[in-house]
N, C-alpha and C positions, 0 to 999 in steps of 0.2 A: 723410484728413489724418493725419500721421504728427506726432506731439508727443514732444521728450524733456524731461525732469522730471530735474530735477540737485538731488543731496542727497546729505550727507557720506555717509551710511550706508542702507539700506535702513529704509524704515519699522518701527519698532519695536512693541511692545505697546500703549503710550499714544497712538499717532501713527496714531488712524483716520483724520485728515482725508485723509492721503493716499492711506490704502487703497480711502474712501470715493469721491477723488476719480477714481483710475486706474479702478474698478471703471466707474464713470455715463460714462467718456470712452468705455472698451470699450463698456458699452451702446450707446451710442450711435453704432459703429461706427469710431472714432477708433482708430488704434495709437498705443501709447506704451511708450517706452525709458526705461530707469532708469539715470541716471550716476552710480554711487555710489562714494565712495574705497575705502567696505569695502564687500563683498556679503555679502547674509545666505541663507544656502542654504536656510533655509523657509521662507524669500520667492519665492512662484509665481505674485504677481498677472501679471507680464509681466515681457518680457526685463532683468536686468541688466547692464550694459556696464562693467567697474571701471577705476576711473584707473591708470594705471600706479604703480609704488610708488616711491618714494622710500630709495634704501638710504644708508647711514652708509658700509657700508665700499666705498671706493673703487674695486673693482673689479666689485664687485655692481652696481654703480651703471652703470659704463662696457659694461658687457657687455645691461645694461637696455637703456639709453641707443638702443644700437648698433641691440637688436629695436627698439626702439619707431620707431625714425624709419626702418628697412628697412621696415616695417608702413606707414609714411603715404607710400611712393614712388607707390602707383596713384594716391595722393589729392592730387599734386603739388601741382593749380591750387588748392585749398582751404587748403593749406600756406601757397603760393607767398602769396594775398591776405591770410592772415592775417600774414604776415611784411611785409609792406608798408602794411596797416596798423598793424601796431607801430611801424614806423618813423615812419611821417610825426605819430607821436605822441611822438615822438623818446625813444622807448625806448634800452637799452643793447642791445650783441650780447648778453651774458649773461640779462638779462632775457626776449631775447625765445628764447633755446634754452629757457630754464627754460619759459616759460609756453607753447610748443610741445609741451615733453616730458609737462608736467602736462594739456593739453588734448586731447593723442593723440585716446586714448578719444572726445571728439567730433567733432576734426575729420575722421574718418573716414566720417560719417554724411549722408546726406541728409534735413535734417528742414522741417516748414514752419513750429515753432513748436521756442524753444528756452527751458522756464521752470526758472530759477532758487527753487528752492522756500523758499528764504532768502537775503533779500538780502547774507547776507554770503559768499553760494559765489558768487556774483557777481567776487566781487573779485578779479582775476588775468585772470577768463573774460570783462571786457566785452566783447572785440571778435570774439568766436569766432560767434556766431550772424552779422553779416555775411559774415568769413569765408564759412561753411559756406550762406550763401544764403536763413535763416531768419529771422524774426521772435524779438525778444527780449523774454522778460516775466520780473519777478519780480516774489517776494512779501515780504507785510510781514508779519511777527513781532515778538512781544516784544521779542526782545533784539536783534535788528538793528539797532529803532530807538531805542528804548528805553534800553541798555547802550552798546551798542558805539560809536558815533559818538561819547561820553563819551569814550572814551577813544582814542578815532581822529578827527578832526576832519577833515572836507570829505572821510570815509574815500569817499564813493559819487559822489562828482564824475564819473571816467570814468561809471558805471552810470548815471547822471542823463543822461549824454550819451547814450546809445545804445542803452537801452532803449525799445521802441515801447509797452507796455502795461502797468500793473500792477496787483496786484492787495492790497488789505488786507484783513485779518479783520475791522477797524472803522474806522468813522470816524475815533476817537481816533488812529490809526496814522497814515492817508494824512495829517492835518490836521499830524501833527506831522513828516510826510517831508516835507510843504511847508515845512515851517518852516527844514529842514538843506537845504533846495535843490532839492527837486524841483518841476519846472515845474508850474504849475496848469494849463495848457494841454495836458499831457500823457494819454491816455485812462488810462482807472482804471474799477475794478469792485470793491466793497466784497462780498464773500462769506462769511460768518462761516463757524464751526464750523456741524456740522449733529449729528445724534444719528437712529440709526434705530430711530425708537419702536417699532417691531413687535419688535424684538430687545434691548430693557427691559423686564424686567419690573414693573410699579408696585407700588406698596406703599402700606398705610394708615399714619397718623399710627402712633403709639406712645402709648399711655397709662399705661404703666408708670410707680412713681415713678422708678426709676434713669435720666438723660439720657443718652441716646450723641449725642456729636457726633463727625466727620467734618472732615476735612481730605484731598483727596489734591495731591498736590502735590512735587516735588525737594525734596529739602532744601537750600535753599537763599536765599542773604540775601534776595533780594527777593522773597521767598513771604510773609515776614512772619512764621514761626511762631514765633518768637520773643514775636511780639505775643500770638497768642493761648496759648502755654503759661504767659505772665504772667498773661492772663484767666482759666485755670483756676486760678490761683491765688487771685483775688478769688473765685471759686465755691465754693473748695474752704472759706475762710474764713465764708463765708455758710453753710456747713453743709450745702450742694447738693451730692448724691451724684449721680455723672455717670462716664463713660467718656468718654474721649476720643482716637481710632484718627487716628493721621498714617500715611496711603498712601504711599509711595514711599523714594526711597533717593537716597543722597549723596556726596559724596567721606568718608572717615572723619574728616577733620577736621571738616567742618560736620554730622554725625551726632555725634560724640562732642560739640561743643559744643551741638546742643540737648539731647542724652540728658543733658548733663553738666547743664544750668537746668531741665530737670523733675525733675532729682535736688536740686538744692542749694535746690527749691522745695519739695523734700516731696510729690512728685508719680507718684513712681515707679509708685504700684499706680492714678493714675488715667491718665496720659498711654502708649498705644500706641504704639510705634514698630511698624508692621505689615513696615517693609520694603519692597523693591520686589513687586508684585503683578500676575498676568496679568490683561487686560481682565475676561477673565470674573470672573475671582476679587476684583475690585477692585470691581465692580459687585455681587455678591455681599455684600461687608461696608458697601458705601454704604446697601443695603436694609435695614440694621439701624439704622440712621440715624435720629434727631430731629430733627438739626439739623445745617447742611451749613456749613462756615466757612469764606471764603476771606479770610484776611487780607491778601491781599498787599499791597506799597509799590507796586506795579503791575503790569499786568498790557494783553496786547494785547486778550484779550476769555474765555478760559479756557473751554472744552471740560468741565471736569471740573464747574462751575457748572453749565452748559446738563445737562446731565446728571441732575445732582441736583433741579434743577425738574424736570428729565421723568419721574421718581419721586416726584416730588410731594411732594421734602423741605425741611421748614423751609430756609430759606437766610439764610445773611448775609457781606456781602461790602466792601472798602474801596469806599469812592467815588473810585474814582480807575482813570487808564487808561480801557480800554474796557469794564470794568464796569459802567457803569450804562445802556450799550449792551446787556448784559446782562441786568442786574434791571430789573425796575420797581418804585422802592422805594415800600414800605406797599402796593403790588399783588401781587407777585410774587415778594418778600423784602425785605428790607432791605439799606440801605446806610450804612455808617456811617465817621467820620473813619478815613484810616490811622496807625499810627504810635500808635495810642491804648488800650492794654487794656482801661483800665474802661469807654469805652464799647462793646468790645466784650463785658466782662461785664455790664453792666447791662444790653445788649440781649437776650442769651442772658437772663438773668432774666424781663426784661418778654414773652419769648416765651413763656417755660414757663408764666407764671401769665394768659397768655391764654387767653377760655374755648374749649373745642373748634369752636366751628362756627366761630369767627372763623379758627382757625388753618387750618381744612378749606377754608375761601373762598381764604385766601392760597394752599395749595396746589393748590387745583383751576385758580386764576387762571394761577399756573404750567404748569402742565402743557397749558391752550390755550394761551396765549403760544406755548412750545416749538410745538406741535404745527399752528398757524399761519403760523410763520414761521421754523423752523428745523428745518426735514423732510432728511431725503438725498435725497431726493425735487425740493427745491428747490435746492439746494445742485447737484445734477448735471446740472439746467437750465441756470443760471446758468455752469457752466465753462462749456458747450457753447456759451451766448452768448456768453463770454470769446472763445474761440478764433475764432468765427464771424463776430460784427462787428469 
């Protein structure tokens, strides 16, 4: 079975799910092609295919243009139907050279599965996996469903029509793609994030008086860290001595504006800006960790959470999104209002002055949860059934 996997860019540092995913397909004997707009050349899980580019100046363009569509003459009949289904969708002529020129790259291939790794690369390419003879799946993310349709309205209509399969990270996702139009009668397969526990190392509580808490996360608005560097503010006034490490990185406007509110909070020598961080090295400063904070205003189901349970670190997280598809709160961390500081400093409180065996129950409770039900192990089952039924 031959699968291609469409994504702006090759998998990055943060983005195991897909590494985790391409690896369990190869196990399992499956090939898979990578259609990415940009290629990342230490990227060796398997082949990448890049989209053709897109130039400014007018002649780069036409000379582009010229290779790209000499390149799809063997591939005429693939052309030919995809240019007829744009039509009888009564596309423009322009419309449909543009989304020929942007779909080269696929419709050269013979594939039997064509997944969209984010519903919104989708948009342009609904009708190319007919075209090219294949079955069409995508998936659900945060900001697909989450963001984007906010501000694009009835944006998936085509992909509603002519996708066969999809696939969410949570319930919370698929429940709310029905909500913008996707058919309940359409097949689906909910597959979280997974975490490969043999290649985490665990870690005991901290007993230390100093608290390190933990955020990894974009900088970005609806991460929430907004929320919780106002929390360390209620801490810091309690007289609670604590570090607190934000993992990742941002555009420099929304970095200068949270650097700019741990500064105008008095916060400079407790709040981390660590930067963007490689897995391992991200994982690394998570094990220094007390206490693991995901504020966000939402969230699809967050990988960096499942994680920090499988280290067996305090957690606390919005109730909202597919969060609590995640925790199991007073089992397996806490869940608390978003959008609210004090109760997320007052939870940080009422965790530090819990006594240790209670704290050690919550953590152990996490780390079987993880290790029950969100393995890589299960996780490359589960594609395998995707594909297969």
């Amino acid at each position: 079975m031959k699968i291609g996997i469409v994504l702006a860019t090759s998998p990055g540092y943060s983005e195991t799910f897909f590494t985790s995913k391409i690896k369990g397909l190869q196990k399992n004997g499956m090939e898979v092609l990578l259609f990415v707009r940009e290629k990342n050349k230490n990227f060796t899980l398997c082949k990448q295919i890049s989209a053709p580019k897109v130039y400014t100046n007018p002649v780069k363009q036409f000379i582009s243009s010229l290779l790209v569509f000499t390149s799809l003459l063997p591939h005429f009949k693939k052309v030919f139907r995809f240019i007829k289904l744009e039509k009888q969708n009564n596309r423009a002529f322009i419309q449909i050279y543009k989304k020929v020129y942007l779909n080269a790259h696929i419709l050269k291939h013979k594939l039997d599965w064509l997944h969209f790794g984010f519903a919104t690369q989708a948009l342009g390419s609904e009708l190319v996996a007919k075209a090219i003879g294949a079955k069409m799946a995508v998936s659900f993310r945060g900001f697909d469903i989450n963001v984007y349709p906010l501000k694009h309205p009835n944006c998936y209509k085509a992909v509603w029509e002519n996708v066969d399969k999809v696939h969410s990270i949570s319930n919370y996702l698929l429940t709310k793609a029905w909500q913008i139009g996707l058919s309940k009668s359409l097949p689906y397969q909910i597959i979280t994030p997974a975490v490969d526990i043999n290649k985490i190392k665990k870690s005991s509580i901290s007993n230390q008086q100093s608290i390190t808490l933990v955020t990894i996360a974009r900088l970005n608005w609806i991460k929430g860290l907004n929320i919780a560097i106002q929390a360390m503010k209620f801490l810091k006034d309690k007289k609670i001595n604590f570090k607190y490490y934000i993992i990742g990185s941002g555009t420099d406007k929304e970095t200068e504006r949270y650097k700019y509110q741990a500064y105008a909070l008095g916060l400079e020598k407790e709040v981390i800006f660590t930067g963007k961080r490689s897995h391992k090295e991200t994982l690394q400063l998570l094990n220094i960790a007390d206490l693991y904070v995901q504020p966000s205003f939402n969230e699809g189901f967050c990988n960096a959470l499942l994680e920090a349970q499988t280290l067996g670190k305090l957690c606390i997280a919005s109730n909202t999104g597919g969060l609590p598809e995640n925790i199991e709160n007073g089992k397996t961390g806490w869940l608390i209002p978003k959008y609210n500081p004090q109760a997320l400093a007052n939870k940080i409180i009422e965790i530090v002055h819990l006594p240790e065996d209670k704290k050690q129950v919550i953590s152990t409770n996490a780390q079987k949860r993880v290790k029950k039900y969100f393995t890589i192990e299960q996780q490359e089952k589960k594609f395998v059934e995707f594909y297969n039924n």
